[in-house]
C-alpha positions in Angstrom: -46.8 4.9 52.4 -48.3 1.7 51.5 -45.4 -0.2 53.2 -46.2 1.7 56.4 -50.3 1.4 56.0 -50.1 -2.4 55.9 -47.6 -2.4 59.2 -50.3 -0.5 60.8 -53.2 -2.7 60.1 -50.5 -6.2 60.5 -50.3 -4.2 64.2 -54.3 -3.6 64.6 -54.7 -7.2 64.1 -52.2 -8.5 66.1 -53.9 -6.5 68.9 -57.2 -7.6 68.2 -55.9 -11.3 68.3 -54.5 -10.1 71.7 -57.8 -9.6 73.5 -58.5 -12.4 76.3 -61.1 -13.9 78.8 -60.9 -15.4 82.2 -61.7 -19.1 81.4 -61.6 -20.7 84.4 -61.7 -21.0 87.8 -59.9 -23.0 90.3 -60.9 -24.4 94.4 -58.1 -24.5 96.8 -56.4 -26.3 93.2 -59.0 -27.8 91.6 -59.6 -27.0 88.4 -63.8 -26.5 88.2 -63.7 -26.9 84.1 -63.9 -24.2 81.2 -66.7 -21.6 81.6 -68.0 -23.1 84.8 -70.3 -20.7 86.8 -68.7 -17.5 85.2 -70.5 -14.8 83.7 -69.2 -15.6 79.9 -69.4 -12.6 77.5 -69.9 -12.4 74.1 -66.6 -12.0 72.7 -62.8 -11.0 74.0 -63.0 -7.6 73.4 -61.9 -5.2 76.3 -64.1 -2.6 77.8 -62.8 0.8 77.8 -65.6 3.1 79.0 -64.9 3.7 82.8 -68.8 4.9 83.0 -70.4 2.1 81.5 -72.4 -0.7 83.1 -70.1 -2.9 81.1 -67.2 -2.1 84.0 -69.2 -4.0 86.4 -69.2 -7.8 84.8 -68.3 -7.6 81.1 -70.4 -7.4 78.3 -73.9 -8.6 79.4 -72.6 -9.9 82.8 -75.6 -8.2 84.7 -77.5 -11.3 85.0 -76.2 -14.7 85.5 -79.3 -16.9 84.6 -78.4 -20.0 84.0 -74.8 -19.7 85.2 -73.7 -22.2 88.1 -72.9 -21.1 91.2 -69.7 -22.8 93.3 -69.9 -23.5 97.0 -66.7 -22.4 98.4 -65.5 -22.7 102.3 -65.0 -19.3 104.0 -61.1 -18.5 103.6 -60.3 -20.7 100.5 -58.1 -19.9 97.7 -59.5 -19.4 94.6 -57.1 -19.0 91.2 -58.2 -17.6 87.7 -56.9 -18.8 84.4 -57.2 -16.2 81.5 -57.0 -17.0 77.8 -56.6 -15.1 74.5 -58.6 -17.7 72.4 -60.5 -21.2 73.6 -57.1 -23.4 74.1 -54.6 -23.3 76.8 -51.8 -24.1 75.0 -49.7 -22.6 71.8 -49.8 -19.0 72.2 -49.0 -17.2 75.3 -52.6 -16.7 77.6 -52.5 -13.5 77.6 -50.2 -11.0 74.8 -47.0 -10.3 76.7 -47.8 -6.2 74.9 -50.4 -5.9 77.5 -49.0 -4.6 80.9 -50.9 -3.5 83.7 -52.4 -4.5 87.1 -54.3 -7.7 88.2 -57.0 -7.0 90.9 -59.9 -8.9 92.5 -62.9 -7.0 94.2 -65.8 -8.9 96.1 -69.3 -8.4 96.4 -72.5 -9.9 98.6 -75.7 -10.3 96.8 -78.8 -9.6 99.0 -80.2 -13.0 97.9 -79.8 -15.0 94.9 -76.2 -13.9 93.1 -78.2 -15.2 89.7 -80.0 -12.2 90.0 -77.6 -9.8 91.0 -76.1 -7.3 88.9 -73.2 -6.1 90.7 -74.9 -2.3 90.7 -74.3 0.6 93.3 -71.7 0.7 96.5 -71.3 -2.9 96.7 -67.6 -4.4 96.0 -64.6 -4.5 98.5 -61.0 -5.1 96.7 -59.2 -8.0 98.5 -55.9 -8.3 95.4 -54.3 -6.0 93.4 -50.9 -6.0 92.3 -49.6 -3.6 89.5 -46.2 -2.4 88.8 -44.2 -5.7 90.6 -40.6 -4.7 89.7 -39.3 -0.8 88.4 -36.4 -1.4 87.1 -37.1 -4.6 85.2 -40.5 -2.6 83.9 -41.8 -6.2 85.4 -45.8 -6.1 85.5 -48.2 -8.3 87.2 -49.7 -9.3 83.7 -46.4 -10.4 82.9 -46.5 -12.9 86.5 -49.7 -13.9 85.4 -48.6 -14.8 81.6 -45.2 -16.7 83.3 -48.0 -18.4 85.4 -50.1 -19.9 82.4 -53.1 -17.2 82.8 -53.5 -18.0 86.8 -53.3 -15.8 89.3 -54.6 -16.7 92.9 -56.5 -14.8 96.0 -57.3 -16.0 99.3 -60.8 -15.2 100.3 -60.9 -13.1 103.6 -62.4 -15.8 106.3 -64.2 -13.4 107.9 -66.6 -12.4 105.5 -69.9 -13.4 106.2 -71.2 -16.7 105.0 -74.0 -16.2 101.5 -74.1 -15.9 97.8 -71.3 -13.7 96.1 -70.2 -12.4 93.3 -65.7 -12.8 92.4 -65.1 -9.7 90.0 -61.3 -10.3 88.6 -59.6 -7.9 86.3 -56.6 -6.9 84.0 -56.1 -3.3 83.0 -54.3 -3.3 79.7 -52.1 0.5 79.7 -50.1 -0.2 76.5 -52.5 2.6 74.8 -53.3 4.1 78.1 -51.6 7.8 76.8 -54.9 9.0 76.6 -58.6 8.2 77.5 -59.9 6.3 76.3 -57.1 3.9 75.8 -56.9 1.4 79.1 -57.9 -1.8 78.6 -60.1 -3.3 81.2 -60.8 -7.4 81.2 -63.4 -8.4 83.3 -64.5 -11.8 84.4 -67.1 -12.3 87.2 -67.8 -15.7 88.9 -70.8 -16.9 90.9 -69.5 -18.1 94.5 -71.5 -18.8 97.6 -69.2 -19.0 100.4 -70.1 -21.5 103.7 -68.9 -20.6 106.9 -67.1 -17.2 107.6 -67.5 -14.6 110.0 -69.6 -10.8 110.5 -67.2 -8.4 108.8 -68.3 -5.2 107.3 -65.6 -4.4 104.6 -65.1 -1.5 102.5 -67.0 -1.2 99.7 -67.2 0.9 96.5 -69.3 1.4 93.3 -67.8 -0.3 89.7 -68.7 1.9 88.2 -68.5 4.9 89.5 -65.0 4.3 91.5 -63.2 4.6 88.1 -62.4 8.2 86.8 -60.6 8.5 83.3 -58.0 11.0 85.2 -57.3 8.3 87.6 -53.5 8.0 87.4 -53.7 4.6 87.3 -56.1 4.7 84.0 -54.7 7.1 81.7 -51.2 7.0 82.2 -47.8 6.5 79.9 -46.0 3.5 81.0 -43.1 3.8 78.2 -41.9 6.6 80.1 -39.3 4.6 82.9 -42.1 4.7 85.1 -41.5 4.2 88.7 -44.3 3.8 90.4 -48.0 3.2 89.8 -51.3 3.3 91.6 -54.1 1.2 90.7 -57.4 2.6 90.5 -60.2 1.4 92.9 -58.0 2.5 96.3 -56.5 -0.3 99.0 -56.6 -3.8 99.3 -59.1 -4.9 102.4 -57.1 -8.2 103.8 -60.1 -9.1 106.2 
Protein backbone atom coordinates (compact mmCIF):
# COMPACT_ATOMS: atom_id res chain seq x y z
CA UNK A 1 0.00 0.00 0.00
CA UNK A 2 2.60 2.39 0.89
CA UNK A 3 4.65 1.23 -2.19
CA UNK A 4 1.67 1.96 -4.38
CA UNK A 5 0.74 5.55 -2.46
CA UNK A 6 4.17 6.94 -3.16
CA UNK A 7 3.98 5.81 -7.08
CA UNK A 8 0.77 7.78 -7.08
CA UNK A 9 2.02 10.97 -5.69
CA UNK A 10 5.87 10.35 -7.79
CA UNK A 11 3.02 10.36 -10.80
CA UNK A 12 1.01 13.62 -9.43
CA UNK A 13 4.19 15.32 -9.46
CA UNK A 14 5.55 14.39 -12.51
CA UNK A 15 2.24 15.79 -14.05
CA UNK A 16 2.38 18.90 -12.30
CA UNK A 17 6.05 19.40 -13.56
CA UNK A 18 4.37 18.69 -16.96
CA UNK A 19 2.19 21.80 -17.19
CA UNK A 20 3.54 24.44 -19.92
CA UNK A 21 3.13 28.05 -21.35
CA UNK A 22 3.47 29.50 -24.75
CA UNK A 23 6.72 31.55 -24.34
CA UNK A 24 7.18 33.08 -27.38
CA UNK A 25 6.35 34.26 -30.50
CA UNK A 26 7.82 34.27 -33.82
CA UNK A 27 7.39 36.98 -37.29
CA UNK A 28 7.69 35.34 -40.62
CA UNK A 29 11.01 33.62 -38.39
CA UNK A 30 11.98 35.98 -36.17
CA UNK A 31 12.07 35.24 -32.89
CA UNK A 32 10.40 38.51 -30.99
CA UNK A 33 12.09 37.41 -27.46
CA UNK A 34 10.52 35.58 -24.29
CA UNK A 35 7.15 36.96 -22.97
CA UNK A 36 7.00 39.67 -25.65
CA UNK A 37 3.45 41.19 -26.09
CA UNK A 38 1.71 37.97 -24.71
CA UNK A 39 -0.81 37.89 -22.17
CA UNK A 40 1.63 35.96 -19.38
CA UNK A 41 -0.32 34.18 -16.58
CA UNK A 42 0.47 33.52 -13.37
CA UNK A 43 1.59 30.12 -13.32
CA UNK A 44 1.62 26.88 -15.86
CA UNK A 45 -1.28 25.31 -14.59
CA UNK A 46 -3.93 24.22 -17.20
CA UNK A 47 -7.50 25.47 -17.25
CA UNK A 48 -10.11 22.82 -17.11
CA UNK A 49 -13.48 24.61 -16.66
CA UNK A 50 -14.97 24.86 -20.22
CA UNK A 51 -17.44 27.72 -18.60
CA UNK A 52 -14.98 29.83 -17.13
CA UNK A 53 -13.69 33.23 -18.36
CA UNK A 54 -10.31 31.65 -17.79
CA UNK A 55 -11.05 29.70 -21.44
CA UNK A 56 -10.73 32.88 -23.14
CA UNK A 57 -6.87 34.08 -22.36
CA UNK A 58 -5.50 32.10 -19.42
CA UNK A 59 -5.52 32.98 -16.01
CA UNK A 60 -6.01 36.77 -15.80
CA UNK A 61 -5.53 37.28 -19.63
CA UNK A 62 -8.71 39.70 -19.84
CA UNK A 63 -6.62 42.74 -19.92
CA UNK A 64 -3.38 43.27 -21.47
CA UNK A 65 -2.15 46.57 -19.82
CA UNK A 66 1.11 46.93 -20.23
CA UNK A 67 1.65 44.10 -22.68
CA UNK A 68 3.26 45.05 -26.14
CA UNK A 69 1.49 44.80 -29.12
CA UNK A 70 3.44 43.46 -32.56
CA UNK A 71 2.71 45.03 -35.92
CA UNK A 72 2.44 42.19 -38.23
CA UNK A 73 1.83 42.54 -42.26
CA UNK A 74 -1.55 41.06 -43.38
CA UNK A 75 -0.83 37.34 -44.41
CA UNK A 76 2.34 36.63 -42.35
CA UNK A 77 3.33 33.58 -40.62
CA UNK A 78 3.45 33.66 -37.22
CA UNK A 79 4.96 30.53 -35.04
CA UNK A 80 4.48 29.72 -31.15
CA UNK A 81 7.06 28.14 -28.94
CA UNK A 82 5.63 26.46 -25.72
CA UNK A 83 7.63 25.59 -22.63
CA UNK A 84 7.16 23.47 -19.50
CA UNK A 85 9.40 25.67 -17.28
CA UNK A 86 11.57 29.15 -18.23
CA UNK A 87 14.48 27.36 -20.44
CA UNK A 88 14.27 25.97 -23.87
CA UNK A 89 16.56 23.39 -23.50
CA UNK A 90 16.95 20.01 -21.23
CA UNK A 91 13.60 18.71 -20.90
CA UNK A 92 11.24 18.08 -23.70
CA UNK A 93 8.92 21.60 -24.17
CA UNK A 94 6.10 20.17 -23.61
CA UNK A 95 5.60 16.29 -21.59
CA UNK A 96 5.37 13.82 -24.42
CA UNK A 97 2.07 12.18 -21.77
CA UNK A 98 0.05 15.07 -23.06
CA UNK A 99 -1.68 14.31 -26.45
CA UNK A 100 -4.17 16.31 -27.97
CA UNK A 101 -4.97 18.97 -30.65
CA UNK A 102 -3.08 22.30 -31.41
CA UNK A 103 -5.48 25.13 -32.60
CA UNK A 104 -5.31 28.87 -33.28
CA UNK A 105 -8.56 31.09 -33.26
CA UNK A 106 -8.46 34.95 -34.08
CA UNK A 107 -10.16 37.85 -32.86
CA UNK A 108 -10.68 41.86 -33.87
CA UNK A 109 -10.77 44.19 -31.08
CA UNK A 110 -13.13 47.21 -31.65
CA UNK A 111 -10.27 49.55 -30.66
CA UNK A 112 -7.40 49.12 -28.49
CA UNK A 113 -6.55 45.08 -28.13
CA UNK A 114 -4.99 46.39 -24.56
CA UNK A 115 -8.32 46.68 -23.50
CA UNK A 116 -10.00 43.91 -25.01
CA UNK A 117 -10.96 40.99 -23.18
CA UNK A 118 -11.67 38.47 -25.74
CA UNK A 119 -15.59 38.26 -24.49
CA UNK A 120 -18.81 37.25 -26.53
CA UNK A 121 -19.05 35.94 -30.34
CA UNK A 122 -15.78 37.26 -31.41
CA UNK A 123 -13.05 34.53 -32.44
CA UNK A 124 -12.75 32.69 -35.92
CA UNK A 125 -10.43 29.41 -35.90
CA UNK A 126 -7.86 29.65 -38.74
CA UNK A 127 -5.48 26.12 -37.36
CA UNK A 128 -6.33 23.14 -35.75
CA UNK A 129 -4.75 19.88 -36.16
CA UNK A 130 -5.60 16.93 -33.72
CA UNK A 131 -5.27 13.31 -34.26
CA UNK A 132 -2.24 13.54 -37.20
CA UNK A 133 -1.66 9.75 -37.66
CA UNK A 134 -4.20 6.58 -36.34
CA UNK A 135 -2.32 4.03 -36.47
CA UNK A 136 0.92 5.47 -35.01
CA UNK A 137 -1.54 7.07 -32.13
CA UNK A 138 0.64 10.21 -33.62
CA UNK A 139 -0.81 13.63 -32.10
CA UNK A 140 -0.16 17.09 -33.06
CA UNK A 141 1.31 17.74 -29.48
CA UNK A 142 3.67 15.19 -30.32
CA UNK A 143 4.68 17.42 -33.99
CA UNK A 144 4.86 20.24 -31.83
CA UNK A 145 7.28 18.60 -29.06
CA UNK A 146 9.51 17.01 -32.24
CA UNK A 147 9.41 20.76 -33.34
CA UNK A 148 10.97 22.30 -30.03
CA UNK A 149 7.51 23.78 -28.77
CA UNK A 150 6.67 25.67 -32.34
CA UNK A 151 4.02 25.32 -34.28
CA UNK A 152 3.24 27.87 -37.11
CA UNK A 153 -0.13 29.52 -38.79
CA UNK A 154 -0.43 31.73 -41.65
CA UNK A 155 -2.68 34.68 -41.04
CA UNK A 156 -5.54 34.82 -43.57
CA UNK A 157 -4.54 38.04 -45.92
CA UNK A 158 -7.86 38.99 -46.14
CA UNK A 159 -8.72 39.91 -42.91
CA UNK A 160 -9.14 43.41 -42.35
CA UNK A 161 -6.30 45.55 -41.31
CA UNK A 162 -6.54 46.64 -36.96
CA UNK A 163 -5.58 45.57 -33.58
CA UNK A 164 -6.06 41.72 -32.81
CA UNK A 165 -5.89 39.42 -30.44
CA UNK A 166 -3.80 35.45 -31.48
CA UNK A 167 -5.54 32.90 -29.07
CA UNK A 168 -3.31 29.50 -29.48
CA UNK A 169 -4.05 26.41 -27.62
CA UNK A 170 -3.19 22.67 -26.57
CA UNK A 171 -5.93 20.44 -25.20
CA UNK A 172 -4.24 17.97 -22.99
CA UNK A 173 -6.87 14.39 -23.19
CA UNK A 174 -4.56 12.07 -21.18
CA UNK A 175 -7.20 12.44 -18.25
CA UNK A 176 -9.87 13.41 -20.61
CA UNK A 177 -12.16 10.00 -19.49
CA UNK A 178 -14.28 12.18 -17.69
CA UNK A 179 -15.11 16.00 -17.24
CA UNK A 180 -13.48 17.54 -15.95
CA UNK A 181 -10.27 16.05 -17.09
CA UNK A 182 -9.03 17.87 -20.52
CA UNK A 183 -6.37 20.07 -20.29
CA UNK A 184 -6.69 23.32 -21.93
CA UNK A 185 -3.29 25.66 -22.40
CA UNK A 186 -3.95 28.98 -23.47
CA UNK A 187 -1.66 31.69 -24.67
CA UNK A 188 -2.97 34.90 -26.25
CA UNK A 189 -0.81 37.52 -28.06
CA UNK A 190 -1.34 41.13 -28.89
CA UNK A 191 -1.05 41.63 -32.88
CA UNK A 192 -2.12 44.54 -35.01
CA UNK A 193 -2.12 43.48 -38.38
CA UNK A 194 -1.24 46.32 -41.50
CA UNK A 195 -2.73 45.82 -44.70
CA UNK A 196 -5.34 42.98 -45.41
CA UNK A 197 -8.53 42.96 -46.90
CA UNK A 198 -12.76 43.25 -45.83
CA UNK A 199 -13.53 39.63 -44.88
CA UNK A 200 -16.26 38.83 -42.53
CA UNK A 201 -15.18 35.33 -41.03
CA UNK A 202 -16.86 33.02 -38.85
CA UNK A 203 -16.85 33.71 -35.48
CA UNK A 204 -17.70 32.09 -32.11
CA UNK A 205 -17.83 32.67 -28.33
CA UNK A 206 -14.65 31.03 -25.98
CA UNK A 207 -16.36 30.44 -23.88
CA UNK A 208 -19.41 29.34 -24.58
CA UNK A 209 -18.37 27.29 -27.94
CA UNK A 210 -16.92 24.55 -25.55
CA UNK A 211 -19.45 21.91 -24.05
CA UNK A 212 -17.97 19.25 -21.54
CA UNK A 213 -19.89 16.51 -23.89
CA UNK A 214 -18.02 17.75 -26.76
CA UNK A 215 -16.41 14.60 -28.15
CA UNK A 216 -13.44 16.24 -28.65
CA UNK A 217 -13.25 17.29 -24.66
CA UNK A 218 -14.22 14.37 -22.72
CA UNK A 219 -13.06 11.58 -24.58
CA UNK A 220 -10.81 8.24 -24.00
CA UNK A 221 -7.81 8.26 -26.22
CA UNK A 222 -6.25 4.85 -24.81
CA UNK A 223 -8.97 3.20 -26.50
CA UNK A 224 -7.20 2.65 -30.49
CA UNK A 225 -8.96 5.63 -31.33
CA UNK A 226 -9.46 6.45 -34.79
CA UNK A 227 -10.68 9.47 -35.30
CA UNK A 228 -11.16 12.74 -33.41
CA UNK A 229 -12.93 15.98 -33.73
CA UNK A 230 -11.68 19.03 -32.10
CA UNK A 231 -14.00 21.22 -30.38
CA UNK A 232 -14.71 24.81 -31.62
CA UNK A 233 -15.98 23.40 -35.37
CA UNK A 234 -13.90 24.11 -38.86
CA UNK A 235 -10.92 25.89 -39.77
CA UNK A 236 -11.83 29.36 -41.68
CA UNK A 237 -8.66 29.48 -44.44
CA UNK A 238 -9.65 33.12 -45.49
Amino acid sequence: MKLALVSLLTLLAACANAHFTMQYIWINGVDQGQNVDIRVPPNNNPVTDVTSKDLTCNVNGLSGAGVGTATIPAGATITFEWHQHNQRTGEDAISGGHKGPVQVYIAKAPSDVSSFDGQGTVWTKIYSSGLVDAQSQEWATDVVNANGGKHSVKIPASLPPGQYLLRAEIIALHVAQSYPGAQFYIGCAQVNISGGGNANPPKIAIPGAYKPTDPGITVNIYNNLQSYTAPGGPVWSG
